[in-house]
C-alpha positions as CSV (number, residue, x, y, z in Angstrom):
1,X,23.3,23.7,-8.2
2,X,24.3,27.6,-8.8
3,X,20.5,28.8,-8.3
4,X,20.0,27.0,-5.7
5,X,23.0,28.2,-4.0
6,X,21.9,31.8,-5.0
7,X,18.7,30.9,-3.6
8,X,20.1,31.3,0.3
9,X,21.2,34.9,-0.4
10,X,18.0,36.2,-2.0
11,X,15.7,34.8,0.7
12,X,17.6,35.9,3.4
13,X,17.8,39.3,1.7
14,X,14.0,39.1,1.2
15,X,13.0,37.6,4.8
16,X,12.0,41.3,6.3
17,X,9.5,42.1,3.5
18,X,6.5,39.4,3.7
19,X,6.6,37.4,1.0
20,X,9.8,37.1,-1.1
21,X,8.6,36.6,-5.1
22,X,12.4,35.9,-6.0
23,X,13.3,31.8,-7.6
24,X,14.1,29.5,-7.4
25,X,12.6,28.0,-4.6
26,X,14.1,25.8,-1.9
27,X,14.5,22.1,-2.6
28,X,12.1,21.9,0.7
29,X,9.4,24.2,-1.7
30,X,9.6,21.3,-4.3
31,X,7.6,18.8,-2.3
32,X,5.4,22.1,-1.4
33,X,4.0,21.9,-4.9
34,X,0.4,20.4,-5.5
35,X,-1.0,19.2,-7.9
36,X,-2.7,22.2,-9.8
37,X,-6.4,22.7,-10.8
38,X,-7.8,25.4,-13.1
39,X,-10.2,27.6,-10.9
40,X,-13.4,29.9,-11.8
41,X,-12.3,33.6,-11.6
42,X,-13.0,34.9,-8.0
43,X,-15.2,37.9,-6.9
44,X,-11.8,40.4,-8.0
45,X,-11.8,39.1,-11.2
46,X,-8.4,37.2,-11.0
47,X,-7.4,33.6,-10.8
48,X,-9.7,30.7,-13.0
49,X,-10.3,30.5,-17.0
50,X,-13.1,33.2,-17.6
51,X,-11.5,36.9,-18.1
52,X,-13.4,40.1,-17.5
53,X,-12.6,44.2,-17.4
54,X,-11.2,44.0,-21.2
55,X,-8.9,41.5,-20.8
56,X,-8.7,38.9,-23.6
57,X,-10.4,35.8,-23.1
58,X,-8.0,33.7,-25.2
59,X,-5.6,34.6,-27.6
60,X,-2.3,36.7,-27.9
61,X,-1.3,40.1,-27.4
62,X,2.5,42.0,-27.0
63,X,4.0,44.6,-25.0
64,X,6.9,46.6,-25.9
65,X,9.4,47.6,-22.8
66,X,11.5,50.8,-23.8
67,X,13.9,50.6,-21.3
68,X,17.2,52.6,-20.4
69,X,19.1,49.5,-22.9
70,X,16.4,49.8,-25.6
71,X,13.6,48.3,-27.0
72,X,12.1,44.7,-26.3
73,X,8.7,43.1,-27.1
74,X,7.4,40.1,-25.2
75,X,4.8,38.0,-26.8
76,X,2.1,36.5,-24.0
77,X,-0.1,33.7,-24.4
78,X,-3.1,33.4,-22.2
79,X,-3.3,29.6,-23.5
80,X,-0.1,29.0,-21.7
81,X,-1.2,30.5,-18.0
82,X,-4.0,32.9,-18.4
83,X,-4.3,33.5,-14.5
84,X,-1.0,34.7,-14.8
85,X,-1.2,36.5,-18.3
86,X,-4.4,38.1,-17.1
87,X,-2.3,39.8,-14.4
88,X,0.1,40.8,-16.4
89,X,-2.7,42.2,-18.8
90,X,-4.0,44.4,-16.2
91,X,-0.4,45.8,-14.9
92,X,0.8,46.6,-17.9
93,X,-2.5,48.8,-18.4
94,X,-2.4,49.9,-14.8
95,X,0.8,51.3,-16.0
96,X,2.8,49.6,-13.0
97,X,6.3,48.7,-15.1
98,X,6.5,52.5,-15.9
99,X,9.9,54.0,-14.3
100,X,10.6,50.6,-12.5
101,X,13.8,49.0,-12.4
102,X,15.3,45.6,-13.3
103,X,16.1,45.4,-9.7
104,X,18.1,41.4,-9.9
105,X,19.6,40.1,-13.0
106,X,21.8,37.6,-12.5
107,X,23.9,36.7,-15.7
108,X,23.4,33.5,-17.5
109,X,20.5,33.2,-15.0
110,X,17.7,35.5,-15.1
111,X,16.6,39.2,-15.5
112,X,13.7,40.2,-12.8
113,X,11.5,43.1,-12.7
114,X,7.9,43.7,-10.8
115,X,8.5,46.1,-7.8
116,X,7.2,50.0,-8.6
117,X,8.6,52.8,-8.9
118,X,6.1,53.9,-6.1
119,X,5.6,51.2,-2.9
120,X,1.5,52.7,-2.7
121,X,1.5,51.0,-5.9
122,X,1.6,47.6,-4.5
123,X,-1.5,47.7,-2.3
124,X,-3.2,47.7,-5.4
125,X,-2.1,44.3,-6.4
126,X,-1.7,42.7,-3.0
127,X,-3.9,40.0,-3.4
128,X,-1.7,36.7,-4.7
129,X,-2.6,34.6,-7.8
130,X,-3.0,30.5,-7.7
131,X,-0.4,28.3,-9.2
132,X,-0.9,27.1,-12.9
133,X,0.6,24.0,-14.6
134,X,3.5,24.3,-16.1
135,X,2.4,24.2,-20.4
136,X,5.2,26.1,-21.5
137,X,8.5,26.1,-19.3
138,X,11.7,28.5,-18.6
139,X,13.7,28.4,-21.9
140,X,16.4,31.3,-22.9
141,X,13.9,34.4,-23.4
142,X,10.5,33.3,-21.7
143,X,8.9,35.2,-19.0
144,X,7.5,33.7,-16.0
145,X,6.3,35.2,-12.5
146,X,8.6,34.8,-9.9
147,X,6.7,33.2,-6.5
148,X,8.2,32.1,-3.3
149,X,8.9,28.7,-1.8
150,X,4.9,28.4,-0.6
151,X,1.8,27.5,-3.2
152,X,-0.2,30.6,-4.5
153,X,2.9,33.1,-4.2
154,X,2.7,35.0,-7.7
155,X,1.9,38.9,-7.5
156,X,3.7,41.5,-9.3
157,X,7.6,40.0,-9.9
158,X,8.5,38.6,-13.1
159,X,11.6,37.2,-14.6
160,X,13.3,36.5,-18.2
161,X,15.2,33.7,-18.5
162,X,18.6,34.6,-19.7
163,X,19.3,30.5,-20.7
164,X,17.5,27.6,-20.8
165,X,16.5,27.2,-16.8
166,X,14.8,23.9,-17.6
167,X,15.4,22.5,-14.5
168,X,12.3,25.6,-12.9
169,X,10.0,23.4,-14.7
170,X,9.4,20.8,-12.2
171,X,9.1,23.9,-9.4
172,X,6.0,24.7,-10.6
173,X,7.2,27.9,-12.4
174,X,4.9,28.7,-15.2
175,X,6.0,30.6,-18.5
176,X,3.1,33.1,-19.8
177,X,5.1,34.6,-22.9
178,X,8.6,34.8,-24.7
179,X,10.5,37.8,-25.9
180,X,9.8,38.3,-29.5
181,X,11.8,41.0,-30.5
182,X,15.1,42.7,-29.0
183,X,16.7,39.5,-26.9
184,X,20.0,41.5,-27.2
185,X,18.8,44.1,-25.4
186,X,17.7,42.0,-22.4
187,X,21.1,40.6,-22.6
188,X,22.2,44.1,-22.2
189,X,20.6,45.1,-18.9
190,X,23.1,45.9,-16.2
191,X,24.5,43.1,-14.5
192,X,27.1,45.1,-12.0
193,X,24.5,44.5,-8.9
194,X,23.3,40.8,-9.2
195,X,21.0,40.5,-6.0
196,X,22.5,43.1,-4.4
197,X,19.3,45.8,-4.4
198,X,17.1,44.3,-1.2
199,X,13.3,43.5,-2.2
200,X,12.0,44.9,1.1
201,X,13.9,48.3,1.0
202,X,12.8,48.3,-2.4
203,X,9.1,47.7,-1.4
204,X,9.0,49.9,1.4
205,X,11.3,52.9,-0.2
206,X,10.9,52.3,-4.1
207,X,13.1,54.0,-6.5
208,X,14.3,56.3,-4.2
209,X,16.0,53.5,-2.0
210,X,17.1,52.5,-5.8
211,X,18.4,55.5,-7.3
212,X,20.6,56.1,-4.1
213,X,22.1,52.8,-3.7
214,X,22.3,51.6,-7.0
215,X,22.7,54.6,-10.2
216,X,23.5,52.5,-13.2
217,X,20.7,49.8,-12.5
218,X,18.8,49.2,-16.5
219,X,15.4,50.9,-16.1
220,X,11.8,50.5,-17.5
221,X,10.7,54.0,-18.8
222,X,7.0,52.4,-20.6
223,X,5.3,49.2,-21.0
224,X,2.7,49.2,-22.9
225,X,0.5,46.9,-24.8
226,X,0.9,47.3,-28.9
227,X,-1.0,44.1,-30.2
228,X,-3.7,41.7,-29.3
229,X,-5.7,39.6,-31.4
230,X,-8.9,40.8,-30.1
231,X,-8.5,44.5,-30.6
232,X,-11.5,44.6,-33.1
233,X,-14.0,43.6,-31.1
234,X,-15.1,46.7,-29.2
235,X,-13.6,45.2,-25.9
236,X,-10.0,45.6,-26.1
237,X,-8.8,48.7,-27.4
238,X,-5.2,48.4,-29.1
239,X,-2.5,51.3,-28.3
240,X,-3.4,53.3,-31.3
241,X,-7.2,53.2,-30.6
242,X,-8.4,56.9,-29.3
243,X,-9.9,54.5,-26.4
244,X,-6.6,54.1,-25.4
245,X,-4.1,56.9,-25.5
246,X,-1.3,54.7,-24.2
């Protein structure tokens, strides 16, 4: 019952900015939920089983976060939800995370992320991904994208589960990796603000809105991808590859 109840305050915090990407949904978003098909990619190249523009067409790869905390690595498996770790592929490369801040974490609850530093940024990524099924759920350290209480919601947001959240499962909310390495810094991210920092200020203003209101917020500085297991194959450049000076 305690997300739920914080539930009220994020959406009404949210309601000015379009479409809120912050969980759980309402109990009424439950009976939302359809029954979920995998899809063909569409004509952007996001949303089905096929992969194109270098990212990995099954498989594993890892990004490292060094953040204002530390350092953490999150393992991603497309296997899991590869609409959603596609997009997560492509931000990380896009370079998105960089300078953002972990803008709601909610102790014993959940650590969320996915709004840029700069709001131009966003128009980039406005078009929403389709639901997934649920293959691998919301267990202490998995990462999942945050959605809002209709179908098709994911974008940018994304959220680490601080305990098991089990109980997301049955929402519809789709894990695409786990944090492999430095848990205890995720753990460590500043707390002090909760849901305080306002997604829409945050989408229209970006850091500056951030840095003004809110100083000791736990910051992304890099995110960058450091392993996949397709690196070799001409396609996929790894970060030490002179394709890739990231």
């Amino acid at each position: 019952m305690r997300c739920l109840s914080l539930l009220v305050c994020v959406l009404a915090a949210g309601c000015t900015s379009g479409v809120d990407d912050s969980i759980p949904p309402t109990l009424d978003a439950i009976n939302e939920i359809q029954e979920i098909r995998q899809t063909e990619h569409s004509a952007s190249g996001e949303g089905g089983l096929a992969s194109t523009d270098g990212v990995p067409r099954s498989g594993v790869f890892q990004v490292e976060f060094v953040t204002t905390e530390g350092r953490f690595v999150m393992e991603i498996h497309r296997d899991w939800a590869p609409i959603g770790a596609d997009r997560f592929y492509r931000l990380v490369k896009d370079r998105f995370f960089d300078d953002s801040a972990f803008f709601r974490v909610v102790s014993d609850f959940v650590v969320q992320f996915g709004l840029p530093a700069d709001p131009a940024a966003l128009s980039r990524w406005s078009r929403n991904l389709k639901d997934e099924p649920v293959i691998q759920g919301n267990r202490r350290g998995y990462v999942t994208f945050a959605k809002a209480s209709m179908p098709n919601s994911r974008s940018t947001q994304l959220f680490i589960n601080l305990k098991d959240n089990s109980n997301l499962d049955a929402m519809g909310f789709a894990a695409i990796g786990r944090v492999i390495e430095g848990m205890d810094v995720v753990d460590r991210l500043n707390a002090e603000y909760g849901e305080a920092p306002d997604q829409g200020r945050i989408r229209a203003e970006g850091n500056a809105y951030l840095r003004s209101r809110f100083p000791s917020l736990s910051w992304i500085q890099t995110a960058r991808v450091i392993e996949d297991d397709l690196a070799d194959d001409g396609r996929i450049p790894s970060s030490g590859s002179s394709k890739d000076s990231s």
